[in-house]
C-alpha positions as CSV (number, residue, x, y, z in Angstrom):
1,X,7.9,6.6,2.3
2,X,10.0,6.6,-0.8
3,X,9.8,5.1,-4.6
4,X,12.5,3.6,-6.6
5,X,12.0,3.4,-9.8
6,X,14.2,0.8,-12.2
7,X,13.8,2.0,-15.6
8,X,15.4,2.7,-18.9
9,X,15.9,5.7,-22.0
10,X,13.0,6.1,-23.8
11,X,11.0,3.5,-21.5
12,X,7.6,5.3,-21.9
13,X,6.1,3.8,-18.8
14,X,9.2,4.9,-17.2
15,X,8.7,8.5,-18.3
16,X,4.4,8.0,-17.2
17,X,5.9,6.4,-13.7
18,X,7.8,9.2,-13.0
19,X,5.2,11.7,-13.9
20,X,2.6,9.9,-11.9
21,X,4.5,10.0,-8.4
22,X,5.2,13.9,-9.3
23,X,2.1,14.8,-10.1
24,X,1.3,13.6,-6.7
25,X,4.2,15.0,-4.9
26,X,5.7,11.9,-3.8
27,X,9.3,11.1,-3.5
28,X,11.3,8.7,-5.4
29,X,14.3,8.1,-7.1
30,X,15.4,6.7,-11.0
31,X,17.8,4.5,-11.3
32,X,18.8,3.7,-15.0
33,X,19.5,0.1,-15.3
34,X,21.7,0.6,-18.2
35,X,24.5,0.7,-15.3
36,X,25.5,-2.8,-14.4
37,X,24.7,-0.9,-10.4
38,X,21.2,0.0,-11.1
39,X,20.6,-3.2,-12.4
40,X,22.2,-5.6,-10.0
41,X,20.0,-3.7,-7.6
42,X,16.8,-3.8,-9.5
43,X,17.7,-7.6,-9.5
44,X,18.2,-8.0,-6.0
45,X,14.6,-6.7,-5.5
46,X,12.8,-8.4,-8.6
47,X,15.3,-11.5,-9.4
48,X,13.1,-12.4,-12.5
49,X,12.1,-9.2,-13.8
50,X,11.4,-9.4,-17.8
51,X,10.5,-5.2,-18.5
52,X,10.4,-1.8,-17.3
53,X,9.8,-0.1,-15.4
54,X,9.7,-1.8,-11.6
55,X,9.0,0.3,-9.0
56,X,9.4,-0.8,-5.7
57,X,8.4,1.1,-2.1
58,X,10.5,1.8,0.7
59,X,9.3,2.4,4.0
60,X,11.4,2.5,6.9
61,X,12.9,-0.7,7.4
62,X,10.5,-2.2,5.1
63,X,10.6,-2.7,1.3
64,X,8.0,-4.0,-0.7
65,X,7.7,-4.3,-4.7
66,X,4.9,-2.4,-6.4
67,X,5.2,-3.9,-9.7
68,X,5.2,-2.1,-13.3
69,X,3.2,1.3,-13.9
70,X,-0.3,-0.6,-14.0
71,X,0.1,-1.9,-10.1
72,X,1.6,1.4,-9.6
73,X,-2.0,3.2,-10.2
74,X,-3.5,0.6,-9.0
75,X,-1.5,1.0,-5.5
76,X,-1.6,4.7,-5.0
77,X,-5.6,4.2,-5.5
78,X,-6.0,1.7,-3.3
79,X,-3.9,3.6,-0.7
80,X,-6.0,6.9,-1.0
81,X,-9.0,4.7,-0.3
82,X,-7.5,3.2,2.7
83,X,-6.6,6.8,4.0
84,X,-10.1,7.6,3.4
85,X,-11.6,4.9,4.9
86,X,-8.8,5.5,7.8
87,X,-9.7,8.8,8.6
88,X,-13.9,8.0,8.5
89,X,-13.0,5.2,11.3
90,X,-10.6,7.8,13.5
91,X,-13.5,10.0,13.8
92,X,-16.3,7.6,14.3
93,X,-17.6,4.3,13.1
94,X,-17.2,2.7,9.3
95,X,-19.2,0.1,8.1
96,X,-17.6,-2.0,5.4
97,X,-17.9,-4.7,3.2
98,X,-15.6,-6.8,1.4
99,X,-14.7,-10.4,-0.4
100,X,-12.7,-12.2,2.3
101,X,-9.9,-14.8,0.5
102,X,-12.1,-17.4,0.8
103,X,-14.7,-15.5,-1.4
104,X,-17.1,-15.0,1.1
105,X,-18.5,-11.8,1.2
106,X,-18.2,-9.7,5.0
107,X,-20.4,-7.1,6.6
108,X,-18.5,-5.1,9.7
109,X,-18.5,-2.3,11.5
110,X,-15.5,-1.0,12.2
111,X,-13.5,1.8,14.2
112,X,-9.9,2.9,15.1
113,X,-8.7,3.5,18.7
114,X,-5.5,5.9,17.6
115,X,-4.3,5.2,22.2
116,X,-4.0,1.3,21.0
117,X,-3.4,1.7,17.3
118,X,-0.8,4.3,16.1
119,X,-1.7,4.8,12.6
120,X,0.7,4.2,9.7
121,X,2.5,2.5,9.0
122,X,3.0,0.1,11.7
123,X,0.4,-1.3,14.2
124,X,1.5,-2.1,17.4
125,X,-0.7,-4.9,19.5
126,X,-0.3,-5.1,23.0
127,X,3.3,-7.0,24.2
128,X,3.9,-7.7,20.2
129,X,6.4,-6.4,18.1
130,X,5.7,-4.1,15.3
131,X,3.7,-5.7,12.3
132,X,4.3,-3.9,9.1
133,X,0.8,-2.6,7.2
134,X,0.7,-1.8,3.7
135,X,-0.5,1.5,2.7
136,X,-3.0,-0.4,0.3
137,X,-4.7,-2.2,3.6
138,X,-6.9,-1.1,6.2
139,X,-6.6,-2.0,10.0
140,X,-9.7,-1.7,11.9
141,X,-11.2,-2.9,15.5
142,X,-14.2,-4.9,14.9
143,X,-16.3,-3.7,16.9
144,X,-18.9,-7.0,17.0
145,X,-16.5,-9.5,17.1
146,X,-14.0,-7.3,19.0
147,X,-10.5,-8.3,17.3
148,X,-8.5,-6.4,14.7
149,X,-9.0,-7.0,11.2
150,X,-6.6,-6.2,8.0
151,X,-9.2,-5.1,4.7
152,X,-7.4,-5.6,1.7
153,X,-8.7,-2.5,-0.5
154,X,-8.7,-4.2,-3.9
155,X,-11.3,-6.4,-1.8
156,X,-13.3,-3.5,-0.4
157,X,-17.1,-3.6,-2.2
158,X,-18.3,-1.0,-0.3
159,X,-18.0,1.6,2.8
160,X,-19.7,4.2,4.4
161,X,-19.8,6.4,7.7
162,X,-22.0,6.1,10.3
């Protein structure tokens, strides 16, 4: 997992950005899009980006944009949660509760098998190819209706372990 961050001199949320990822000892690289480079490339990734700074994740083969410093917070939160809520299931049983994209509000109880789900960040299914995860979602097996199911965390309402 690594950041690039597309910024500029004396971009204050550029400076906070880079503080942020840091203070949390994650790796990432400026690029100052004063160069004509830096900002071809920040266009290639955000083609109708209108400020500073925009931060985008790589990991492995996949790249994903984060957004400005807001989303950035609001990403790393959400993908401690998931971890947390990650770990909970790998040693027992979570039950959850979250707004489906529909609105409807879920109840599940959930677990991970770590033999038929490696853990980040890919999740392979029997005879499928990889599927990319994002660090901000949970995969869990649901244990009533027996079938995998990807929590958004911004969704999440509540958890616990049981």
């Amino acid at each position: 997992m690594r950041f690039e961050i597309f910024g500029k001199p004396g971009c204050v949320f550029c400076d906070e950005a880079k503080s942020v990822l840091k203070a949390k000892d994650l790796p990432f690289e400026y690029r100052n899009i004063e160069f004509d480079s830096h900002k071809s490339r920040m266009l290639s990734f955000v083609p109708d980006a209108t400020h500073v700074p925009q931060i985008v994740l790589h990991e492995g083969d996949h790249t994903s944009v984060v957004g400005g410093l807001a989303e950035l917070t609001t990403f790393l939160a959400d993908a401690f949660e998931a971890d947390v809520i990650r770990e909970h299931a790998r040693v027992g049983k979570v039950e959850i509760k979250f707004k489906k994209l529909n609105g409807d509000i879920r109840e599940m109880v959930g677990t991970t098998f770590p033999d038929l789900m490696p853990t980040e960040p890919y999740v392979r299914k029997t005879n499928r190819p990889k599927k990319y995860v994002p660090r901000d979602r949970v995969v869990l097996w649901d244990l009533a209706k027996e079938g995998f199911r990807t929590v958004v965390m911004k969704n999440v309402i509540s958890y616990k372990s049981l």
